[in-house]
KETOR-645295 format. One record per residue (C-alpha): chain; x, y, z; residue number from 1. Coordinates in Angstrom, 2 decimals. Layout:
N
VEXTI   ch         u         v         w     i
VEXTI    A         X         Y         Z   NUM
...
***
This chain:
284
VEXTI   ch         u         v         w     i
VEXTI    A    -24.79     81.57     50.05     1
VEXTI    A    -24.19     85.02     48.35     2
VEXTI    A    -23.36     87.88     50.51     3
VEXTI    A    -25.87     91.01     49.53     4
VEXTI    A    -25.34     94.63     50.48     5
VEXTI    A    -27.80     97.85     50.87     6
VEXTI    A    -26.34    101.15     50.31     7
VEXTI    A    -29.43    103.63     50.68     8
VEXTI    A    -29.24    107.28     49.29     9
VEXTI    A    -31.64    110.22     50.14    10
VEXTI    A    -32.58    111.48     46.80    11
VEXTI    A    -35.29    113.93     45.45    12
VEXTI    A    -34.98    111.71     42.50    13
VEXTI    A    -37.61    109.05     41.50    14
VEXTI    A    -36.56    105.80     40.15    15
VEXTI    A    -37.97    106.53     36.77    16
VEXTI    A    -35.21    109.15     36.24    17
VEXTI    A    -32.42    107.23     36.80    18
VEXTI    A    -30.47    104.71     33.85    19
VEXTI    A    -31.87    101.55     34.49    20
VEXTI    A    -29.67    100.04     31.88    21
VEXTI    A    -26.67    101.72     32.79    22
VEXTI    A    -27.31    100.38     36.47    23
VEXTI    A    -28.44     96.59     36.28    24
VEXTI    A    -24.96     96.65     33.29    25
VEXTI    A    -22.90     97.79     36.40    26
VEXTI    A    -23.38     94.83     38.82    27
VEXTI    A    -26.66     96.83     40.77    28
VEXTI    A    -29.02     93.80     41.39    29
VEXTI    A    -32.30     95.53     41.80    30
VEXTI    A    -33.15     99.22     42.63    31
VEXTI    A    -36.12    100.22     45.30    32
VEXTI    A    -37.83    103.40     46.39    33
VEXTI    A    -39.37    104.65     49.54    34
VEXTI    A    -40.44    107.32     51.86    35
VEXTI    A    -39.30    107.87     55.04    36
VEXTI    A    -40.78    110.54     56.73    37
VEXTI    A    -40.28    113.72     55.18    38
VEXTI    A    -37.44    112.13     53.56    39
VEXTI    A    -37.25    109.99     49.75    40
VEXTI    A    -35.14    107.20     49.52    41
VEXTI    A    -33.91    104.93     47.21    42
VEXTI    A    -32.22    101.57     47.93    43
VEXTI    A    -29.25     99.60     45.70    44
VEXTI    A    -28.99     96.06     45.78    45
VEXTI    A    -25.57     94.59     45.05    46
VEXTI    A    -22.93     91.82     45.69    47
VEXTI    A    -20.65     92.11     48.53    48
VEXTI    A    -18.23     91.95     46.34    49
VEXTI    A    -18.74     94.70     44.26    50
VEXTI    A    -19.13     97.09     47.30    51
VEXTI    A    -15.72     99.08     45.71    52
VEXTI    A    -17.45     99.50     42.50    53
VEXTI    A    -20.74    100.28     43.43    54
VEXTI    A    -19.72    103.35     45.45    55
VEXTI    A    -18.25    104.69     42.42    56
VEXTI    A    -21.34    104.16     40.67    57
VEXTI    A    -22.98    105.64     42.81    58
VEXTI    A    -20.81    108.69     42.95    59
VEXTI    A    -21.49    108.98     39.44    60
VEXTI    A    -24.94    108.91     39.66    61
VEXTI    A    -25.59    111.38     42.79    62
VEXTI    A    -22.38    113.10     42.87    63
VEXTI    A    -18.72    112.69     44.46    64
VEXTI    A    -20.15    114.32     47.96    65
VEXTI    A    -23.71    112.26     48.14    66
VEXTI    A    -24.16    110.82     51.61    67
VEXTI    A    -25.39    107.41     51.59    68
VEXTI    A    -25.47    104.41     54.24    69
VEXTI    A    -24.13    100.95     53.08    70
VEXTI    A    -25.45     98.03     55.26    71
VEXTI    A    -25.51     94.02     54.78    72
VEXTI    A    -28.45     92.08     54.20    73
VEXTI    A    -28.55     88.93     56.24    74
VEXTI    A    -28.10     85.76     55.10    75
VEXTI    A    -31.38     84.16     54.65    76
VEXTI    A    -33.26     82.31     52.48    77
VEXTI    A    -35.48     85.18     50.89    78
VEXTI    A    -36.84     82.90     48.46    79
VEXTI    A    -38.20     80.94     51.01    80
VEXTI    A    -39.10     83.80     53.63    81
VEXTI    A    -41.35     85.62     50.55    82
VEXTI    A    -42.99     82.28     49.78    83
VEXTI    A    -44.03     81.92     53.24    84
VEXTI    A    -46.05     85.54     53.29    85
VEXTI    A    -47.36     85.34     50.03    86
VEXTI    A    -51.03     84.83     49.63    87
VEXTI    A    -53.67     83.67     46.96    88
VEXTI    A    -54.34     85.81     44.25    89
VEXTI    A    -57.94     85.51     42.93    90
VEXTI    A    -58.79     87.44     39.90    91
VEXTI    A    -62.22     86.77     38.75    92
VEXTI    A    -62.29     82.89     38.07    93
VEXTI    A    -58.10     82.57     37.96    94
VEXTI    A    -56.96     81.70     41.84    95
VEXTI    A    -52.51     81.68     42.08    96
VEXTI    A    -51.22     79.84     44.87    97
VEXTI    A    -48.00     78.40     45.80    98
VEXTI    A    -47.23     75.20     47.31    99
VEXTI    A    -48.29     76.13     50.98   100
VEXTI    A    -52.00     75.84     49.59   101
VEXTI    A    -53.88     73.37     48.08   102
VEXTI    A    -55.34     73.79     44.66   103
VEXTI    A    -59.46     75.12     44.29   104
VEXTI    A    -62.05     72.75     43.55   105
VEXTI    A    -64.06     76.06     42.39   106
VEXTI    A    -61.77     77.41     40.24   107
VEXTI    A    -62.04     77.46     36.53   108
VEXTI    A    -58.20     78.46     36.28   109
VEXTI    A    -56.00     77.20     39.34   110
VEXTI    A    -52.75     78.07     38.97   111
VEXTI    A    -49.35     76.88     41.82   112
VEXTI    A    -46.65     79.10     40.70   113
VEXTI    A    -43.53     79.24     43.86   114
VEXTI    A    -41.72     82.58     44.36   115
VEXTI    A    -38.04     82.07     42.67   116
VEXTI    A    -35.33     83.94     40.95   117
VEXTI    A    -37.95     84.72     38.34   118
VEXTI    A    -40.37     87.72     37.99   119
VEXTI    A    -43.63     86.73     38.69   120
VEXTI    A    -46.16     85.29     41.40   121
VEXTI    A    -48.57     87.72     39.99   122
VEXTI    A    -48.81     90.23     43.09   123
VEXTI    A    -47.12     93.25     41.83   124
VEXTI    A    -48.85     95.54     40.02   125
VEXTI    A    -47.27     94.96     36.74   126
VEXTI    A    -48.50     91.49     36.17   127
VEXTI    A    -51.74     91.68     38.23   128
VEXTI    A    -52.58     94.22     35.65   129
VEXTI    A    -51.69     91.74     32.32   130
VEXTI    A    -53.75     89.35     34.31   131
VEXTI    A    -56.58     91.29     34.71   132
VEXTI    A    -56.18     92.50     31.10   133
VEXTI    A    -56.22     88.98     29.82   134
VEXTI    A    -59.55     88.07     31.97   135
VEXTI    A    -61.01     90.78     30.31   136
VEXTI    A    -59.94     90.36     26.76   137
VEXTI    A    -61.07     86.75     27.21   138
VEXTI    A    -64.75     87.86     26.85   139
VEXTI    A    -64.99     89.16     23.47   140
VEXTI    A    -61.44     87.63     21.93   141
VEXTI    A    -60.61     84.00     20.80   142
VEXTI    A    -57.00     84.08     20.87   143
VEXTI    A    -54.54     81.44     18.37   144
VEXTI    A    -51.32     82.64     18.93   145
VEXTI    A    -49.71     84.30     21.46   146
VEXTI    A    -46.29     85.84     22.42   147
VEXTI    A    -45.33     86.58     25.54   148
VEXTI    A    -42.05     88.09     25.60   149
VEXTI    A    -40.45     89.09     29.34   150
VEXTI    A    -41.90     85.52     30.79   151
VEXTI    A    -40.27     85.19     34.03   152
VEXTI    A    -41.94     82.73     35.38   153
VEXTI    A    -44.24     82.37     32.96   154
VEXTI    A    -47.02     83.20     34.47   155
VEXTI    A    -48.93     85.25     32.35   156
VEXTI    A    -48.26     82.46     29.47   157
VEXTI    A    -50.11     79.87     31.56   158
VEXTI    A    -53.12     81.99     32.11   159
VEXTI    A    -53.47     82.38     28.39   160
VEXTI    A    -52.89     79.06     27.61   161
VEXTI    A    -55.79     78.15     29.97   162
VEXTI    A    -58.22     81.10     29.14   163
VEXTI    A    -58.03     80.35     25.15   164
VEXTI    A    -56.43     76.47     24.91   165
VEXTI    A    -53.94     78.12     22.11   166
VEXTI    A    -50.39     77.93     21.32   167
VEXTI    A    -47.52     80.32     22.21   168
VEXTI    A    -44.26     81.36     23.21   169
VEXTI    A    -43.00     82.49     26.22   170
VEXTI    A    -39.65     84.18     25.62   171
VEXTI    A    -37.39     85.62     28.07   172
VEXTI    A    -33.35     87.29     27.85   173
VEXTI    A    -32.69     85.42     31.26   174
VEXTI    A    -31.95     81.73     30.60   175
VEXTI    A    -32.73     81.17     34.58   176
VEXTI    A    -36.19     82.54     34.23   177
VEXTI    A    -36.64     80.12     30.90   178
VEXTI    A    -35.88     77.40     33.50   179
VEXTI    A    -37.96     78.07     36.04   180
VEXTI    A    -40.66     79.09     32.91   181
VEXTI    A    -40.04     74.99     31.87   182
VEXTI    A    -40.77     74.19     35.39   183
VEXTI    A    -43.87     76.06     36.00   184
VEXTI    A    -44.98     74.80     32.52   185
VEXTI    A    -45.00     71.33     33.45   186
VEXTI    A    -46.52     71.99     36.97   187
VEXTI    A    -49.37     73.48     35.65   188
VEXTI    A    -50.17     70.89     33.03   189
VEXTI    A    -49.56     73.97     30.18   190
VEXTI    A    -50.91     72.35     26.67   191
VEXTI    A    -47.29     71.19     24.58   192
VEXTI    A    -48.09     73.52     21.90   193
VEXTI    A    -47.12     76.55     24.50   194
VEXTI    A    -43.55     76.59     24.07   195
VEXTI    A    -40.12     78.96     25.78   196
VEXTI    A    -36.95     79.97     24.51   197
VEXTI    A    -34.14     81.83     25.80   198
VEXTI    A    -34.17     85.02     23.58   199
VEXTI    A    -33.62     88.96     23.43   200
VEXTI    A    -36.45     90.74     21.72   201
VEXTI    A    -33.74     93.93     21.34   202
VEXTI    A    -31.29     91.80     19.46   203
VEXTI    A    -33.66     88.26     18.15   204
VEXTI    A    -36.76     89.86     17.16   205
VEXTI    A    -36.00     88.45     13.74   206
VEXTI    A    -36.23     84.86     14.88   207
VEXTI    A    -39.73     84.79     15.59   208
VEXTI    A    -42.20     84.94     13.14   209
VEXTI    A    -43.65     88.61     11.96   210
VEXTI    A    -47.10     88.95     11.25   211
VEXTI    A    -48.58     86.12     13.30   212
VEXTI    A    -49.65     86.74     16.41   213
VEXTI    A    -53.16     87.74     17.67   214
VEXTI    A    -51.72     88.62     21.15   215
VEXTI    A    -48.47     89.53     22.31   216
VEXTI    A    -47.97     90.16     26.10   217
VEXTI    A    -44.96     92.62     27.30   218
VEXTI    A    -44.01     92.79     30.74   219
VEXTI    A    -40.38     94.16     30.79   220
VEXTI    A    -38.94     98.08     31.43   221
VEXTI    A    -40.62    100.57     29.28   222
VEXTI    A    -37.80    102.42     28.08   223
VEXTI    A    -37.64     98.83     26.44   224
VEXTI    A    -40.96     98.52     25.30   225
VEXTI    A    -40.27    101.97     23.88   226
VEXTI    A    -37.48    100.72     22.06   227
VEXTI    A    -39.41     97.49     20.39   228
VEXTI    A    -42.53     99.94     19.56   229
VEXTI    A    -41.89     99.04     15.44   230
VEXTI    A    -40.90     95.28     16.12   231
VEXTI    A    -44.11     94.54     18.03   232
VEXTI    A    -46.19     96.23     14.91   233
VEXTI    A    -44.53     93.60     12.50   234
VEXTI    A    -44.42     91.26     14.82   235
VEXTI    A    -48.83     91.19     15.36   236
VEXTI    A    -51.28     89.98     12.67   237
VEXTI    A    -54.10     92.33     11.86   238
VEXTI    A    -56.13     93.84     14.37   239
VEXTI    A    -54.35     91.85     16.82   240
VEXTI    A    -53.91     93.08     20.72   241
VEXTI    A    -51.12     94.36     22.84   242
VEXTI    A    -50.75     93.89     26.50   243
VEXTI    A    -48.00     96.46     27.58   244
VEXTI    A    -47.44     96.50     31.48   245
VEXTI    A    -43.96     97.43     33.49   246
VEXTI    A    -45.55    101.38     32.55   247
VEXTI    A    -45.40    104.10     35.57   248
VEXTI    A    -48.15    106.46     36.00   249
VEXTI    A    -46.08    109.20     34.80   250
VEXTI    A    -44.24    106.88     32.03   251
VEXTI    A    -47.93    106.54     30.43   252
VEXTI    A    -48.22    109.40     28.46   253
VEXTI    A    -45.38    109.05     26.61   254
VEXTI    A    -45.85    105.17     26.07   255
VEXTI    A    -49.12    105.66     25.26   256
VEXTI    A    -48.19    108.86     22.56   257
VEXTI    A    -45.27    106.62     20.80   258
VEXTI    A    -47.91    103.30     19.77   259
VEXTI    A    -50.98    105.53     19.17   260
VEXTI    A    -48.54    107.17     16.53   261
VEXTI    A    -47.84    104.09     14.63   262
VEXTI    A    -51.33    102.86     14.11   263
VEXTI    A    -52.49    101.78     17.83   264
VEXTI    A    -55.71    102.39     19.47   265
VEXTI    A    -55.88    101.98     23.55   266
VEXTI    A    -59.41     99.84     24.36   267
VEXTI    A    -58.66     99.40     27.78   268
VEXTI    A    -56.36    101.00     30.90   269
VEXTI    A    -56.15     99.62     34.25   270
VEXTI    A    -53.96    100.95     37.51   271
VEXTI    A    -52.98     99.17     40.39   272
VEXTI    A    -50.39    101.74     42.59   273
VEXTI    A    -48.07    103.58     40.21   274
VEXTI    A    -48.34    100.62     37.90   275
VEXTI    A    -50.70    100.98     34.54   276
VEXTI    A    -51.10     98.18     32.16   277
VEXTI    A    -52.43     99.23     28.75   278
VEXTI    A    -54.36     97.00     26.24   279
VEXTI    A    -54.30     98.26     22.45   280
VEXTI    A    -55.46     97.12     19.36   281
VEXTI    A    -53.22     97.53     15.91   282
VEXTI    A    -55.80     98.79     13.27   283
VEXTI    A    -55.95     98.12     10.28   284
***
């Protein structure tokens, strides 16, 4: 089993300043924040054995004299441990479960997705929100096509392919999550014309098909979704919808500024903690 190491930094930085990019290219496996008492920190996740390197990054980051503590995690099976604390979601008529409960007999969308190495049992903020977006845009949309690009797990793929009985894609940069994506799929009895593919909407965005899409869902960073603003335009047929979620409160604005610029109008906003997911329509 990997060995995994905490190094914790008192900061009066916020995670949305720092180079997420820069970071997760360096070996840094995820990045939290906190407060603690009067005090803000923020937490590195990392490889034991890039302990050497990570100091230096860190160094570079918060300065040669920043004091930080460096601890290990133990060795458990955290897949496991989350699984076990995890409870239903139930979001109007969609209930998510994993295998520790049985499926709803009063459910009109039951879904059993299993905490993994993939993004997404649907309890953080980001992809509550896309959920609650797509239970929403369910009553006044019928939805073809869709494109879900960050899948994870492919969670949010599922619940469209169950609210509208359409075809899709769920794409994702991390072939793991495409796996575990192929898994859930088949679990959940997703209709065959709901497809995956391992591919990075930065670099790919030709291979899929511009133009046709009522829907496209993105759940990924938003200095990303930033980046993809013009792709996703081409990429959505006429007055078709965008889901964008993975937004901070104070990342809004500015999100929010860029895709209102290039033809967007916002029809709906919801928050859940720091977390805003944004639904907008591409006019015509």
């Amino acid at each position: 089993m990997t060995k995994y190491v905490e190094a914790i930094i008192k900061s009066d930085l916020s995670i949305d300043e720092l180079d997420d990019d820069y970071l997760f290219e360096k070996g840094i496996i995820s990045i939290s924040q906190a407060n603690t008492g009067k005090d803000q920190c923020i937490s590195f996740h990392f490889d034991k054995k890039n302990e050497t390197n990570i100091i230096k990054i860190i160094q570079s980051v918060f300065g040669k004299f920043v004091n930080f503590n460096i601890k290990n995690i133990p060795k458990k099976n955290w897949v496991l441990e989350t699984q076990k604390n995890l409870k239903p979601i139930i979001s109007k008529d969609i209930i998510i479960h994993n295998d520790n409960y049985s499926r709803s007999k009063y459910s009109n969308i039951d879904l059993c997705i299993n905490a993994s190495m993939a993004f997404g049992t649907g309890h953080h903020g980001t992809t509550y929100g896309c959920i609650e977006a797509l239970s929403d845009l369910r009553k006044n949309r019928k939805i073809n096509n869709f494109l879900d690009i960050g899948t994870g797990s492919g969670i949010l793929s599922i619940i469209s392919s169950k609210l509208w009985y359409c075809s899709g894609i769920a794409i994702d940069n991390d072939p793991v999550a495409i796996e575990i994506t192929k898994i859930n799929f088949k679990k959940n009895n997703v209709n065959p014309s709901v497809t995956y593919k391992v591919l990075d909407i930065i670099r790919d965005c030709k291979k899929l098909q511009s133009n046709g899409y009522d829907l496209i869902i993105v759940n990924i960073l938003a200095n990303v979704i930033n980046k993809i603003r013009f792709d996703l335009k081409k990429l959505l047929d006429k007055n078709g919808i965008l889901i964008l979620s993975g937004i901070t409160y104070s990342q809004k604005r500015s999100i929010l500024m860029y895709f209102l610029s290039i033809g967007f109008m916002k029809i709906k906003e919801i928050q859940y903690a720091e977390w805003v997911t944004l639904t907008l329509v591409l006019q015509e």
